[in-house]
N, C-alpha and C positions, 0 to 999 in steps of 0.2 A: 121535706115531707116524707114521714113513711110510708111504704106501700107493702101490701100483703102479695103471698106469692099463693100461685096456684100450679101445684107439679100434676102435670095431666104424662103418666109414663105406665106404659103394659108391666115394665121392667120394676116392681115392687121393690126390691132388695135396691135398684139405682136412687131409688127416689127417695128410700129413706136414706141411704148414705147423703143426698143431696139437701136435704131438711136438716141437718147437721152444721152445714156451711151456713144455713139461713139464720139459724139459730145465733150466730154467731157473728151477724150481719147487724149493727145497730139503726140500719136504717129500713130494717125490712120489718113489720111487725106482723109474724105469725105464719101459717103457709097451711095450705090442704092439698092432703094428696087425695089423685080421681087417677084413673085408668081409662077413659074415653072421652072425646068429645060432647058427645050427646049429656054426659053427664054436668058436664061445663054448663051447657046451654040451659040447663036446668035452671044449675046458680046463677047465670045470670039472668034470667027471667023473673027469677025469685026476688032479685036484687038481695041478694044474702049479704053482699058489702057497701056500706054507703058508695056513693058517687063521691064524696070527698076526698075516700080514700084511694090512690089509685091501684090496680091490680097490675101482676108482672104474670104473663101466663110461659111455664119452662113446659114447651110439648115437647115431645116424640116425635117425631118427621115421620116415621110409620102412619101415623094416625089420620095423617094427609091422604086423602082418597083421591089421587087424582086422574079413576076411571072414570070419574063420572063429573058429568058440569058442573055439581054444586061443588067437588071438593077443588075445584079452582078460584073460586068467587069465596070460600069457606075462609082463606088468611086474612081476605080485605072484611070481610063483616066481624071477624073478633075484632082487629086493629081500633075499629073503634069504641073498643069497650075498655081494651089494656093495651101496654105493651108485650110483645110476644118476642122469646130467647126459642129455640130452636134447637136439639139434641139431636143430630143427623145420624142415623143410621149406617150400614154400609150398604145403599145404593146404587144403582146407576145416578151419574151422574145431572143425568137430564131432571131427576127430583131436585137437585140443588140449584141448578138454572132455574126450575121453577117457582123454589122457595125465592129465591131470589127476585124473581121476575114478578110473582106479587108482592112484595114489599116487604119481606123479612129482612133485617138489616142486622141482625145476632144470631149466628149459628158457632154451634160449638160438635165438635165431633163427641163420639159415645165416650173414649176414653182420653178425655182430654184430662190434664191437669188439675188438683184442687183449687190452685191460683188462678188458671185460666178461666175455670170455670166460674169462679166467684168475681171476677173481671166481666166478663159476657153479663153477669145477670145485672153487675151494677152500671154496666153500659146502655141496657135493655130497662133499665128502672129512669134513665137520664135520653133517653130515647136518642142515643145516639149511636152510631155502628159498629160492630165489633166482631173477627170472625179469630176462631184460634188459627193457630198457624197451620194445623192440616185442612183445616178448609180454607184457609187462603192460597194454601199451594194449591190445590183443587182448583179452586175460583182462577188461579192465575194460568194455569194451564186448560181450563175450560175457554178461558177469552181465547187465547190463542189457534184453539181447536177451530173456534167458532169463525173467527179472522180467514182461518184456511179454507174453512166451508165457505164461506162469503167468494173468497179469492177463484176459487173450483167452479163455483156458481157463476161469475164474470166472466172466467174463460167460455163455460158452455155455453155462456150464451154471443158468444164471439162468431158473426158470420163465419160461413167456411174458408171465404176468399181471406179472412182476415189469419182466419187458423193457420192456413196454408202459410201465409206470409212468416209470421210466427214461429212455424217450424223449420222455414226452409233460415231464418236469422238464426236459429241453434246450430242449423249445420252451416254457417258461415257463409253463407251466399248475398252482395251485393246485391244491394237496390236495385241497381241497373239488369242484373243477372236475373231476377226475382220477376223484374215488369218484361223482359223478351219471356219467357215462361208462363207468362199469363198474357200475355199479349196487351201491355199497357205499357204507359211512359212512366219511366224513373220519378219523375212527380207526383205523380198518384198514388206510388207504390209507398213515397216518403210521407205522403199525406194520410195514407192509413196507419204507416205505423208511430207516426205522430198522437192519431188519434186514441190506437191501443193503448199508448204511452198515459194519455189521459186518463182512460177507462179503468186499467187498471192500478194509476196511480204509480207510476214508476218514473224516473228520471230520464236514464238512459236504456243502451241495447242489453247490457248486460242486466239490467232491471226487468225486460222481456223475457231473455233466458230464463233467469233463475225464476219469472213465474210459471214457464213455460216446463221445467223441471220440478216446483214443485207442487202444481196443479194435475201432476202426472200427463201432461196433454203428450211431452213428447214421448213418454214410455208406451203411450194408448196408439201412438201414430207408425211407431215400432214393430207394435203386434198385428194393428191392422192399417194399414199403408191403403187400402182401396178405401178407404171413408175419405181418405183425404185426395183423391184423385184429381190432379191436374185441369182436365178437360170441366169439373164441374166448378174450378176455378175462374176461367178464359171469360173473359166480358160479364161479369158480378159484379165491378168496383158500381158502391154509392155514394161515389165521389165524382 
């Protein structure tokens, strides 16, 4: 089935370059270009295209307002009128987590490829996902970002006694050495960091370390050694 496209782009001179590509699309039949949303909203209130035929809406990411509550809830109430392609601007990447995060599933970067681009919309016509490659290098080092923020997040919230123990396994110190220091038994000492092990999803000691280096906990404990003091370690275990 054909579907008409609606190019909603600030960037006039893009958008007729992009009418071009449509034009030459046989399964798209026709396209309007708008410059805002609210003008969308017109058209579809109008109902200017039948409901049989379905609509591909290629916006702006700019035009996503998302200082304000409505422009969050704004991608879920078009989604049920058309499918929606995505023209990502350059910025902060926390806009793309969001498109994402309401259910955009085609984003294409400003200067993406003719090819690419004409992939995106006919992926976006077939409601299936499709990002170019610079937004999937983005998307991929976004997750990543995000995995570390989570990791960062786990450690802070790591009792201190548990901290202490943590840091004192970076500088190589024995269980046994670790529980006379805290004034506990070598079993408890190995049952917390059993437990760490779980919390943070790690196998072994060297799995502590390296999140205990890349959480930055041990470079924090470096600069300030009295957050981590001893004495507010002695008799904590809740174990």
């Amino acid at each position: 089935m054909q579907s008409q496209v609606i190019l909603c782009d600030q960037q006039t001179i893009y958008a007729m370059g992009c009418s071009l590509l449509i034009k030459d699309n046989p399964m798209l039949m026709g396209y309007q270009c708008i410059d805002n949303l609210k003008e969308l909203k017109i058209i579809i209130e109008k109902d200017k295209y039948p409901a049989a035929l379905p609509m591909i809406l290629v916006a702006d990411s700019a035009l996503f307002d998302y200082g304000y509550a409505d422009g969050i809830t704004q991608i879920a109430q078009l989604k049920k009128n058309m499918s929606i392609m995505v023209v990502f601007n350059e910025q902060d990447d926390a806009h793309l987590y969001q498109l994402i995060d309401n259910g955009v599933s085609v984003i294409v970067s400003r200067n993406v490829s003719n090819k690419e681009w004409s992939k995106a919309l006919e992926m976006a016509r077939l409601h299936k996902i499709y990002f170019c490659k610079t937004i999937a290098d983005k998307v991929f080092s976004m997750v990543n970002h995000m995995e570390k923020i989570k990791l960062i997040e786990k450690v802070h919230q790591l009792h201190t006694y548990d901290k202490y123990i943590l840091l004192r396994i970076c500088e190589e110190a024995s269980s046994k050495q670790i529980a006379y220091e805290v004034g506990h038994s070598k079993r408890t000492i190995e049952g917390h960091r059993t437990k760490m092990m779980q919390k943070l999803e790690v196998k072994n000691l060297a799995g502590l370390v390296k999140v205990a280096f890349v959480s930055k906990l041990y470079d924090h404990y470096l600069v300030n050694p009295g957050l981590y003091d001893i004495t507010a370690c002695v008799k904590t275990s809740s174990l």
